[in-house]
Backbone bond lengths (Angstrom), bond angles and torsions (degrees), N, CA, C in turn:
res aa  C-N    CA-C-N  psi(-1)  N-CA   C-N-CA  omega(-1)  CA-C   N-CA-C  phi
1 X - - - 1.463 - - 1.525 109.58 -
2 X 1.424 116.22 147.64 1.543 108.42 -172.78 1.512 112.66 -97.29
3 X 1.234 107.76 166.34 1.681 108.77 -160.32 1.810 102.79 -78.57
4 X 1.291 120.66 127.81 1.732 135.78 -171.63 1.389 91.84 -127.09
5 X 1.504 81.92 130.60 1.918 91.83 175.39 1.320 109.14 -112.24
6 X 1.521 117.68 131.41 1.982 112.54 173.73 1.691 89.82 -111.15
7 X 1.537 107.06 134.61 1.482 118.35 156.81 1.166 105.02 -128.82
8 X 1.418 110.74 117.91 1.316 150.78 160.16 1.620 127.58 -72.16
9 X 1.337 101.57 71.23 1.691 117.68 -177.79 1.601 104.27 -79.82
10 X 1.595 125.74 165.58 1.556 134.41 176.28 1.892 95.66 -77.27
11 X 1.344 89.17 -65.37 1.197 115.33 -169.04 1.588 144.47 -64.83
12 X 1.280 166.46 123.07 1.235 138.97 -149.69 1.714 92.54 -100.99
13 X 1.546 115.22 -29.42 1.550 115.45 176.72 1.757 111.79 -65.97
14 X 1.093 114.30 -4.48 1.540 116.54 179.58 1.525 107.86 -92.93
15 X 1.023 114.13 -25.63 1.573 117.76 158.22 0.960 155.42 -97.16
16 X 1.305 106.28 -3.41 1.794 131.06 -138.00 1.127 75.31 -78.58
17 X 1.735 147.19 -85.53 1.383 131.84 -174.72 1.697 124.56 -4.38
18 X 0.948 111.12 -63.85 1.517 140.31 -160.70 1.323 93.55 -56.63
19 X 1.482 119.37 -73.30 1.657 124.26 -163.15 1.681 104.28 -93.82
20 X 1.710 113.95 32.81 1.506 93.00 169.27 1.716 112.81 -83.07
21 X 1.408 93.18 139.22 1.341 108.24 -173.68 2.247 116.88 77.46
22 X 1.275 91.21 5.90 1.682 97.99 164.30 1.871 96.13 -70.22
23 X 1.231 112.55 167.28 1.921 143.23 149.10 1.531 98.80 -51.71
24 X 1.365 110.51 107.95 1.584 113.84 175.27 1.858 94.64 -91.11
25 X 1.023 110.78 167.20 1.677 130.58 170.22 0.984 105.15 -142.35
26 X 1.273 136.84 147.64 1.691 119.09 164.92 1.651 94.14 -143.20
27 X 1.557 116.22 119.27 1.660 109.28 -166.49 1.410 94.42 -126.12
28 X 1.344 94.85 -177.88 1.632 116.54 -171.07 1.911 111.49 -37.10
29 X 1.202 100.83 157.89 1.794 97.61 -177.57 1.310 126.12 38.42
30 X 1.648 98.80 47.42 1.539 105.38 166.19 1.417 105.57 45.14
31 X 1.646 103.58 68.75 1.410 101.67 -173.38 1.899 83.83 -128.68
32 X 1.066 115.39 144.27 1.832 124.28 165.34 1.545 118.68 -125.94
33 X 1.550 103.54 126.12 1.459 91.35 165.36 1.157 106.07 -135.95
34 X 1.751 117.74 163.84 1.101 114.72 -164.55 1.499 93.22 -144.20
35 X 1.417 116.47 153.07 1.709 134.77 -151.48 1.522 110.13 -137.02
36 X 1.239 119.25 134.09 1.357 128.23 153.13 1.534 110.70 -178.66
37 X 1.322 114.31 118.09 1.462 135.68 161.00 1.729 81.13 76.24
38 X 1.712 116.35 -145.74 0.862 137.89 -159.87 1.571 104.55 -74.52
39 X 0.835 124.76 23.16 1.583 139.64 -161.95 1.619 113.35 -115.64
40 X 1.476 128.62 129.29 1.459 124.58 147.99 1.397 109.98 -128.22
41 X 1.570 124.94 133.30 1.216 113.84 166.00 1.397 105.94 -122.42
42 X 1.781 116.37 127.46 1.404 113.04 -178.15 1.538 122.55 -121.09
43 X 1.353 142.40 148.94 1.386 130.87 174.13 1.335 107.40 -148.05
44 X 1.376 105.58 136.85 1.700 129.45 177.90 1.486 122.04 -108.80
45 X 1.128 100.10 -12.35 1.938 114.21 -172.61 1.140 111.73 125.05
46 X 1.739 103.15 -169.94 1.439 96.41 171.35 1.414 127.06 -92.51
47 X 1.364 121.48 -166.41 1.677 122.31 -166.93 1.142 99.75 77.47
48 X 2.051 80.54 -175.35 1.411 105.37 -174.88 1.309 105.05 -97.89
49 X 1.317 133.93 -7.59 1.303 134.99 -167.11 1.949 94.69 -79.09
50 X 1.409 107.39 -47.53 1.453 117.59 -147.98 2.039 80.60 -90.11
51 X 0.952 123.67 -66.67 1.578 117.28 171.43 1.594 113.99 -24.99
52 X 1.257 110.82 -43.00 1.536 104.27 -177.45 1.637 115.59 -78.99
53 X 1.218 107.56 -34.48 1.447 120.22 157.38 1.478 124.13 -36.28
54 X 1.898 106.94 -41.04 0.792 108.83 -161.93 1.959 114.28 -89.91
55 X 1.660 93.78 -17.92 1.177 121.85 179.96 1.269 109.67 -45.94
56 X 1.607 106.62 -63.72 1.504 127.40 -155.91 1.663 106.49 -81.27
57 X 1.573 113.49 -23.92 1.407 102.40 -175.29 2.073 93.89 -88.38
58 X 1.192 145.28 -22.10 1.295 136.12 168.83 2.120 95.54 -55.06
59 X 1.127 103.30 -64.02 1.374 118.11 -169.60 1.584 101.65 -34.63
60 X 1.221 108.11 -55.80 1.163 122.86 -170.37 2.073 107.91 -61.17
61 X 0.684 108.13 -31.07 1.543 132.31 -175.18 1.595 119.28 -63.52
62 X 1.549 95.32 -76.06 1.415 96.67 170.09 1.646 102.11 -154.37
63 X 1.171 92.50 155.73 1.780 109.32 -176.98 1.523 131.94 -50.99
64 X 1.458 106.14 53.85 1.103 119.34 -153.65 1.513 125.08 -77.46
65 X 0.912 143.19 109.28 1.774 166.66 -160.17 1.506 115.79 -74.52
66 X 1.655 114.50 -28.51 1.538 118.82 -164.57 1.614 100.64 -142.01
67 X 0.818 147.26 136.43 1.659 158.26 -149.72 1.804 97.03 -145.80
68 X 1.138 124.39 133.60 1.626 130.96 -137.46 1.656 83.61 -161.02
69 X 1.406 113.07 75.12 2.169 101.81 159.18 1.726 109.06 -80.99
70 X 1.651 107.64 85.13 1.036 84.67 147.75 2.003 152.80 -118.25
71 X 1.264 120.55 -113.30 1.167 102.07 165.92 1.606 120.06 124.14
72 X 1.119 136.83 -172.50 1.355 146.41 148.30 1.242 118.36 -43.39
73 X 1.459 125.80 155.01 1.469 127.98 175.09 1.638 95.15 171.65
74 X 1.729 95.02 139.03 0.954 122.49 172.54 1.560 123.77 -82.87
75 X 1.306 129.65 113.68 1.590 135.39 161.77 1.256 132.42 -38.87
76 X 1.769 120.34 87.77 0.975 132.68 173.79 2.081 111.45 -71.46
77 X 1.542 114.19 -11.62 1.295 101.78 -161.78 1.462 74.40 -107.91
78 X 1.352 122.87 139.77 1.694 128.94 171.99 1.295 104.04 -80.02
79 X 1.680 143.80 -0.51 1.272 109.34 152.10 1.818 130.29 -107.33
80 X 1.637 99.57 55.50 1.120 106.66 -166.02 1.637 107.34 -134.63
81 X 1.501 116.14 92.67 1.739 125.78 179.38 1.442 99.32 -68.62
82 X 1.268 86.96 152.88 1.990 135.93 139.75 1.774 99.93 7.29
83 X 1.041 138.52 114.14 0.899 119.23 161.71 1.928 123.63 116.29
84 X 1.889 94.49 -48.00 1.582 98.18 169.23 1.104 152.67 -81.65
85 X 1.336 134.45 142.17 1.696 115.44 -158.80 1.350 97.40 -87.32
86 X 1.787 81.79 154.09 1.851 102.09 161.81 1.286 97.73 -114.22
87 X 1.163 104.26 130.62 1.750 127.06 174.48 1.387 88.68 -112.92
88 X 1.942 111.93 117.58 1.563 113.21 -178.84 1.656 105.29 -97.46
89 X 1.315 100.96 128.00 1.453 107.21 168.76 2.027 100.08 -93.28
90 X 0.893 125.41 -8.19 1.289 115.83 -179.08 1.779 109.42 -153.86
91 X 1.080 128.19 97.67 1.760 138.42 158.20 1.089 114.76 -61.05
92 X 1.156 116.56 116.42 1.617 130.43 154.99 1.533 114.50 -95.46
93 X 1.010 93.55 131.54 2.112 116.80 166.56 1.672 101.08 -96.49
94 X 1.325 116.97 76.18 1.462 125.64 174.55 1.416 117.89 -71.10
95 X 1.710 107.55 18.69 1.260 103.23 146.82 1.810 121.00 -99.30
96 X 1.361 105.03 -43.20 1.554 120.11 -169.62 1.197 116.61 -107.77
97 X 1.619 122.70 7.79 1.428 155.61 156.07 1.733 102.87 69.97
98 X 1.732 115.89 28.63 1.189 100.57 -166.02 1.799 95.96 -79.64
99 X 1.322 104.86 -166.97 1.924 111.85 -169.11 1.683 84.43 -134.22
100 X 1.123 101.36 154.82 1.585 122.84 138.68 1.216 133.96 -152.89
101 X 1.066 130.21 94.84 1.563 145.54 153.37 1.212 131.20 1.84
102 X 1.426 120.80 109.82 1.854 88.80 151.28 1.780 75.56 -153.37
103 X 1.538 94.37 138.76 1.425 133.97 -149.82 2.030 91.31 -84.14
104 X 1.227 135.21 -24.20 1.348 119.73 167.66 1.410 127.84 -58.55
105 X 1.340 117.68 -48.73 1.553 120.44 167.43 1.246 114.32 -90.63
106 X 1.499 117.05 175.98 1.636 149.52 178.69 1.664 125.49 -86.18
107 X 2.102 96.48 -50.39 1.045 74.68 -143.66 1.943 95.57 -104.94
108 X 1.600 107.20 166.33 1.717 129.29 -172.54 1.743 104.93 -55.49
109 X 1.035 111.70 140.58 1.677 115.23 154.97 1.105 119.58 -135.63
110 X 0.828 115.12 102.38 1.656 105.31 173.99 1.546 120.02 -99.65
111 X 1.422 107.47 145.83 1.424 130.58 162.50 1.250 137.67 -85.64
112 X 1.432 122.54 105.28 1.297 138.78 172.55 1.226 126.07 -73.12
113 X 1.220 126.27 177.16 1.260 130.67 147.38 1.410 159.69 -114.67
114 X 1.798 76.04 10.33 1.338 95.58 172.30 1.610 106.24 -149.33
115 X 1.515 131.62 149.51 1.220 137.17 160.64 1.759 117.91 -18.83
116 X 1.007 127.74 67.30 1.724 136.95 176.74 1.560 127.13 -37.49
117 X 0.827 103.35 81.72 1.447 96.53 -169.88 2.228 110.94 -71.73
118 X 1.234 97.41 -167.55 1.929 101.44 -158.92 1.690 90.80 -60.18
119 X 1.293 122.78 -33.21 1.860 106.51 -170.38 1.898 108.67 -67.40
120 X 1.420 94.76 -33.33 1.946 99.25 -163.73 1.246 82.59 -83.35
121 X 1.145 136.24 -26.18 1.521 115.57 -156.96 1.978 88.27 -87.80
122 X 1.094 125.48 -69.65 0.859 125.64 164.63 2.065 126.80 -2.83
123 X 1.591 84.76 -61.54 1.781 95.75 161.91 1.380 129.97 -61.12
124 X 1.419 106.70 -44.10 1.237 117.62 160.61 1.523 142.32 -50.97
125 X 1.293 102.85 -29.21 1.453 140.45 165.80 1.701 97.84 -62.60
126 X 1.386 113.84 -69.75 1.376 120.81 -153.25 1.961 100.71 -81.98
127 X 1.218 92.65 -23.57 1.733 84.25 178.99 1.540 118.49 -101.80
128 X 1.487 115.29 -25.89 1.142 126.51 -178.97 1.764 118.05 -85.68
129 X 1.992 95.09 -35.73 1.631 78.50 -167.75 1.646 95.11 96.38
130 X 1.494 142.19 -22.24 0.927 139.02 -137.80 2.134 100.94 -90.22
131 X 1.319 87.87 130.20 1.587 107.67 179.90 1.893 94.46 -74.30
132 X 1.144 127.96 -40.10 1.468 122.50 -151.57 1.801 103.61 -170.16
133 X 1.869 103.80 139.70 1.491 84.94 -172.32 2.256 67.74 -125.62
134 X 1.979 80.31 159.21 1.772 94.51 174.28 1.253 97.51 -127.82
135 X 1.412 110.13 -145.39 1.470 121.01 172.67 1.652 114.94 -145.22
136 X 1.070 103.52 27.14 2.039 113.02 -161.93 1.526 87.40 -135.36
137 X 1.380 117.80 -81.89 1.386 123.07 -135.23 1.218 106.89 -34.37
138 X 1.486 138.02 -34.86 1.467 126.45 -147.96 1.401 104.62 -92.53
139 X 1.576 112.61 -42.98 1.456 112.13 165.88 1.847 116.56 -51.22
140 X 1.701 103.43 -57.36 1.653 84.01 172.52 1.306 119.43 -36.89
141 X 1.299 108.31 -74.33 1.996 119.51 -170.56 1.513 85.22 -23.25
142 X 1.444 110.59 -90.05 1.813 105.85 -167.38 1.186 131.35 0.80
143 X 1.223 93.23 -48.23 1.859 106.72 -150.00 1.305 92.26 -102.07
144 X 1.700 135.08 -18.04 1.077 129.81 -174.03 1.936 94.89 -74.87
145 X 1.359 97.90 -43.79 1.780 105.67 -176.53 1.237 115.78 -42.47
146 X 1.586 116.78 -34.90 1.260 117.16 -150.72 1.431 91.07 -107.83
147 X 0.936 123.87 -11.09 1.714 125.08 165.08 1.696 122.53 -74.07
148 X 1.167 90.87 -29.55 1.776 99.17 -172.85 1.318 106.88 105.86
149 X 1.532 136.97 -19.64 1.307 132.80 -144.61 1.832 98.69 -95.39
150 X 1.627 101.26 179.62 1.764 92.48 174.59 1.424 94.46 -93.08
151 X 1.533 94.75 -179.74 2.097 111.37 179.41 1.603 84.32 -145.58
152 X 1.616 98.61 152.19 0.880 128.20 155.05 1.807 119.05 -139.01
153 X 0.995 127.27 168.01 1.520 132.50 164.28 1.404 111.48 -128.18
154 X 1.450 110.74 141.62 1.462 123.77 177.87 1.588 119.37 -137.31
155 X 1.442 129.26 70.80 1.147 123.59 -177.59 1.754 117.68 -75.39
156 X 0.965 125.49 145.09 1.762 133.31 130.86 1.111 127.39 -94.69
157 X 1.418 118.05 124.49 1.354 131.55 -177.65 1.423 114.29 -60.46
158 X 1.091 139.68 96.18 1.505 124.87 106.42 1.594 166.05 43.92
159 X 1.540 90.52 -94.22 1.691 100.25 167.26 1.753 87.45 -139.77
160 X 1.164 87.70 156.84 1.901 96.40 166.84 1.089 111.07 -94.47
161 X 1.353 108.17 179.73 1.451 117.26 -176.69 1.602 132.40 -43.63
162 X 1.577 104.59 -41.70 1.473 138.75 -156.62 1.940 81.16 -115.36
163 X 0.815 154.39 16.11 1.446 127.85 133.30 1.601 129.52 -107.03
164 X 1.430 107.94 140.90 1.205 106.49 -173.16 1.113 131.38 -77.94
165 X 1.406 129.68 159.99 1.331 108.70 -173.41 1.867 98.45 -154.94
166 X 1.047 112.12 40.44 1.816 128.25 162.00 1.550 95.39 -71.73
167 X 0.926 120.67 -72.61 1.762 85.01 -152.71 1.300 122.54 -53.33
168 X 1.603 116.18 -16.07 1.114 111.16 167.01 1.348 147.76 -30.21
169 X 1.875 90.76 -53.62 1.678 115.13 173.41 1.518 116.91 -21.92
170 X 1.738 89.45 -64.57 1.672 100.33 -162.45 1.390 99.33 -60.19
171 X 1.047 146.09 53.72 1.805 131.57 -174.66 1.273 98.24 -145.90
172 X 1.788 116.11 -40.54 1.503 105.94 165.01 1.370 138.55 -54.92
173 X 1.305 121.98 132.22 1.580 128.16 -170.82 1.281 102.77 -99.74
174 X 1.550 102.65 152.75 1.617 109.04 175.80 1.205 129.61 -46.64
175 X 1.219 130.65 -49.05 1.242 125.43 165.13 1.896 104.15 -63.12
176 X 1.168 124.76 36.20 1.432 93.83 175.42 1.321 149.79 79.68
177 X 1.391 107.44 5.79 1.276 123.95 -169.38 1.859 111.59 -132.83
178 X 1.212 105.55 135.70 1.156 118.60 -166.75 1.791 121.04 -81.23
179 X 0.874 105.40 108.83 1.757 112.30 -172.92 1.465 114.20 -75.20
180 X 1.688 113.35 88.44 1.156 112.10 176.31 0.996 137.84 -68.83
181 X 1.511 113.37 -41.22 1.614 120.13 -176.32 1.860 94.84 -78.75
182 X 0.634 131.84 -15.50 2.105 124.71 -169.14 2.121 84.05 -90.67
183 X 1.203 118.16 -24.31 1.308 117.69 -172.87 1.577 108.19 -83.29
184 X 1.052 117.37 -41.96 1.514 140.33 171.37 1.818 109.01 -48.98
185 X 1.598 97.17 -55.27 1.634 108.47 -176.65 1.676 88.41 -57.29
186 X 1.598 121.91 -79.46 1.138 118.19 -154.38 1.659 108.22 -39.43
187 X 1.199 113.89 -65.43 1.542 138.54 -168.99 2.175 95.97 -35.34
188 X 1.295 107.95 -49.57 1.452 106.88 -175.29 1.207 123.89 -64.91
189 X 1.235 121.12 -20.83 1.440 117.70 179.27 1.705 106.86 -110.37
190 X 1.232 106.64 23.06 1.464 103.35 175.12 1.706 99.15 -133.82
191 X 0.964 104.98 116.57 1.637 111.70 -172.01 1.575 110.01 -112.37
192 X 1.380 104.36 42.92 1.387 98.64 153.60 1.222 109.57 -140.66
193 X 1.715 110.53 19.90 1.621 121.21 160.89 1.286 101.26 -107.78
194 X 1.152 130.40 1.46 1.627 119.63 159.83 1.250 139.46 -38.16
195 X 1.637 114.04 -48.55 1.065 127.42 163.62 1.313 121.72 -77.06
196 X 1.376 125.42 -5.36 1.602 134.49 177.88 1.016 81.89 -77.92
197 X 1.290 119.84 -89.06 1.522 135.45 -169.93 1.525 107.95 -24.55
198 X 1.036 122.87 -57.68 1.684 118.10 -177.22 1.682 103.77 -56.75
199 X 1.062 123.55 -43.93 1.567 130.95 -138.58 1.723 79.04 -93.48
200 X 1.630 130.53 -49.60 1.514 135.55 -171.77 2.061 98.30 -56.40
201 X 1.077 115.41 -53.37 1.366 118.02 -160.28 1.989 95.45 -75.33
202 X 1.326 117.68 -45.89 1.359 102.87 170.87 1.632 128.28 -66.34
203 X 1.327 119.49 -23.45 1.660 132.51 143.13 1.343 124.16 -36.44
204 X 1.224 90.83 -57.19 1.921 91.84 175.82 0.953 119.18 -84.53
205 X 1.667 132.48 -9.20 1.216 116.00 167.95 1.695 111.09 -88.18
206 X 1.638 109.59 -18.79 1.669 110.56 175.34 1.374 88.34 -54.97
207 X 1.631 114.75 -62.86 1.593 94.86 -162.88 1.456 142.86 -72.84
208 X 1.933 89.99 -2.42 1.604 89.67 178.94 1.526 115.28 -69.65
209 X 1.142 109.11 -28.62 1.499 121.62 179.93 1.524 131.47 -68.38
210 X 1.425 89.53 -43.52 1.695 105.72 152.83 1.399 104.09 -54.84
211 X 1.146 121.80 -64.97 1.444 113.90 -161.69 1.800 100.35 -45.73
212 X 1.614 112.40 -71.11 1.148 132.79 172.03 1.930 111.62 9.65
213 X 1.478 88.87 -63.32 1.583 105.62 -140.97 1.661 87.78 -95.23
214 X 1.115 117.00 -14.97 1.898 121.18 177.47 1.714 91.11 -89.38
215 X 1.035 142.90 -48.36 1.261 143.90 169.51 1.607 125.48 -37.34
216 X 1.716 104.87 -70.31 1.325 118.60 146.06 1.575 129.25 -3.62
217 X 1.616 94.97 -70.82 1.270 100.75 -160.02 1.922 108.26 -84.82
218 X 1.294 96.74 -10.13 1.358 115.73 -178.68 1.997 94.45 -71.24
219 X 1.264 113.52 -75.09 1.389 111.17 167.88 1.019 121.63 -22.52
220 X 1.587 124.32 -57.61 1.242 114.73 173.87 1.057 142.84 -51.38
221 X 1.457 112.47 -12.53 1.303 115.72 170.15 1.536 111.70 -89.87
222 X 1.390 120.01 12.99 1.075 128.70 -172.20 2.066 117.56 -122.17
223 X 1.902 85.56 2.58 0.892 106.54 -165.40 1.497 131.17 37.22
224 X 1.502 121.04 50.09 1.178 139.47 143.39 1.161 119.38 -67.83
225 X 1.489 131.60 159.68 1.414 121.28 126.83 1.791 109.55 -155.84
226 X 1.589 85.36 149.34 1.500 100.75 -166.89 1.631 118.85 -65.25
């Protein structure tokens, strides 16, 4: 059977680079997938609820061999900027403390369940060892286990260690999806998230691109290209 890659992003803005000009789908429960050659990339939101969602509609797609969580992530290790990947040699489920392995990289990720702001991340750091915490990876790995297939994780950072990122929380919706414009209202009449806000939206675009171009080259070995 030939090698099919599923990457499993939260977000559709964490990819949108990647799959311009891929086969969009867009299915039930704010679910998206997107197609080309040996390739699926799908996203439902965040969590584990909306990650598994996101699992089963790639699965569902094409016969896929390699399971890819990647995406955004916040810097639990303080010497790690804007921009750099974490390639996880070890996932944590920092709820149910399970691990998963994969013996090429070093560094920790752990998975939360909620948006971490500088104290958890901080803890996480000091108990885990942890380079970067998300909200997917641990559920992917899982589900990759229970499939037979390989996993990997590929984050770009985001926010660093030392920025906060609580008010965020309140903006996520149950299904997983991030409420921009209700985030926008709040954010405008409070002007001492202005400069968060400026400094958060130029972060994520360092890291969408980072992500981008670590992705890329990953395809290529899959002989895709976006």
């Amino acid at each position: 059977m030939s090698e099919c890659v599923g990457i499993i992003a939260a977000l559709p803005r964490e990819i949108k680079p990647l799959v311009r000009g891929w086969r969009e789908e867009r299915l039930a429960g704010r679910v998206r997938v997107y197609t080309k050659g040996s390739a699926v990339v799908a996203c439902a939101g965040m969590g584990a609820a909306r990650a598994t969602l996101a699992v089963e509609a790639a699965m569902a797609t094409k016969p896929i061999t390699q399971l890819l969580s990647v995406g955004l992530a916040g810097a639990c290790d303080p010497a790690l900027r804007v921009g750099e990947m974490v390639r996880a040699g070890v996932v944590i489920d920092a709820k149910s403390g399970e691990r998963y392995n994969d013996s090429r990289y070093s560094q920790v990720l752990v998975t939360a369940q909620v948006v971490a702001g500088v104290k958890e991340k901080r803890r996480l750091y000091e108990s885990y060892g942890a380079a970067a915490v998300d909200m997917e990876a641990a559920t992917v790995a899982r589900l990759a286990s229970a499939r037979g297939v390989s996993f990997r994780a590929v984050k770009a950072i985001s926010d660093e260690a030392d920025f906060e990122m609580q008010d965020l929380a309140r903006f996520a919706t149950n299904d997983g999806q991030f409420r921009d414009v209700a985030f926008a209202a709040y954010a405008v009449v409070r002007p001492r998230l202005w400069g968060k806000v400026a400094v958060l939206a130029r972060n994520s675009s360092r890291a969408v691109e980072a992500l981008t171009r670590e992705l890329q080259a990953i395809l290529d070995l899959y002989q895709v290209r976006g």
